[in-house]
C-alpha positions as CSV (number, residue, x, y, z in Angstrom):
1,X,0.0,0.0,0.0
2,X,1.3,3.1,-1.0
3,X,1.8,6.1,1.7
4,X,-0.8,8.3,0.5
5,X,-3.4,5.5,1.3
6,X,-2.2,5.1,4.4
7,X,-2.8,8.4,4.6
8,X,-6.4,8.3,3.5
9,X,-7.5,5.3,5.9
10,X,-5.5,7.0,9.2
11,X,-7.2,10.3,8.8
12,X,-10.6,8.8,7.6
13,X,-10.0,6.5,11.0
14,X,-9.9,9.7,12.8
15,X,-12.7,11.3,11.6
16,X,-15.4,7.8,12.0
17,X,-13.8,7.9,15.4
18,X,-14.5,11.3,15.7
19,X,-17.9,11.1,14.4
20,X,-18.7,8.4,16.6
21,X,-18.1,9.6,19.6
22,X,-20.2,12.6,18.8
23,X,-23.2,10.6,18.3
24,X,-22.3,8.8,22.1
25,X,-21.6,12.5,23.7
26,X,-23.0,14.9,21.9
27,X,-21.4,17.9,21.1
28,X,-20.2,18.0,24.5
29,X,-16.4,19.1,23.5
30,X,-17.2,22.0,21.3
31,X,-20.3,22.9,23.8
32,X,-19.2,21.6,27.7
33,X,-21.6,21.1,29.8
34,X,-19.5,22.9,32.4
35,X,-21.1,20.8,36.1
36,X,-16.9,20.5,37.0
37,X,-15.0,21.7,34.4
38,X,-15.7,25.8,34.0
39,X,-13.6,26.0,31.1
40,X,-14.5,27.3,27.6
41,X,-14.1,24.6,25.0
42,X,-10.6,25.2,23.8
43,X,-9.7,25.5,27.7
44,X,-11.0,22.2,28.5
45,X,-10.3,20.4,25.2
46,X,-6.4,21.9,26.2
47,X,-6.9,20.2,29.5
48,X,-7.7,16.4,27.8
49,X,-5.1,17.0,25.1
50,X,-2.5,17.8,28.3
51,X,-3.7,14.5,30.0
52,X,-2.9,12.8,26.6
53,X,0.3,13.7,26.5
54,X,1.0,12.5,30.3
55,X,-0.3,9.1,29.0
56,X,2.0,9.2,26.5
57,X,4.9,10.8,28.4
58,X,4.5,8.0,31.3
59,X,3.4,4.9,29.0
60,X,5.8,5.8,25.9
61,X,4.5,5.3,22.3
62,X,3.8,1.2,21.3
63,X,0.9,-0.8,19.8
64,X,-0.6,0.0,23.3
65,X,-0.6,3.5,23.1
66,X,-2.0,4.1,19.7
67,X,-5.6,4.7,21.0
68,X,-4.1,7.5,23.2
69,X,-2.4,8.8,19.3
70,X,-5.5,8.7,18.2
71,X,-7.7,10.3,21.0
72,X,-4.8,13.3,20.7
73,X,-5.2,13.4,17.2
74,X,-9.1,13.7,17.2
75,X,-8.7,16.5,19.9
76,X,-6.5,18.2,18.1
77,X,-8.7,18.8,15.3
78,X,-11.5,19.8,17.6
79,X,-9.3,22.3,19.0
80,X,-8.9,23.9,15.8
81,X,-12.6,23.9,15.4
82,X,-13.0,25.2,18.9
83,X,-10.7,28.0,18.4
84,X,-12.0,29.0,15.1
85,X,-15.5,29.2,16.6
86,X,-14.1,30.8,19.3
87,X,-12.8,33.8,17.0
């Protein structure tokens, strides 16, 4: 398989994954519900992509991990949107 199919099939991964979990939370990362956390979206989407990267600093990157890649992946992307709505 060439790279740029790999390509294809990791980010459309991300985005059924993504997709998914908005059908099982809502939009609750763009629009927090806000009972603990008090934080504006990109304040508490900042605050999960943090604790990703603690997983992966303490646990390292192996076949293990890859579901924390790809939880900090799909956060990242709903940061962007965050901020952009945001501004």
């Amino acid at each position: 398989m060439d790279v740029r199919t790999e390509i294809r099939m990791a980010c459309d991964s991300i985005k059924e994954l993504l997709i998914q979990k908005n059908l099982n939370y809502g939009d609750s990362a763009l629009k927090p519900a806000n009972i603990f956390a008090k934080g504006s979206a990109v304040e508490n989407l900042s605050a999960r992509i943090d604790d990703k990267l603690m997983r992966i600093a303490n646990k390292g990157l192996d076949k293990n991990t890859l579901d924390t890649v790809d939880d900090l992946i799909g956060y990242l992307v709903l940061l962007k949107i965050a901020i952009k709505e945001e501004s």
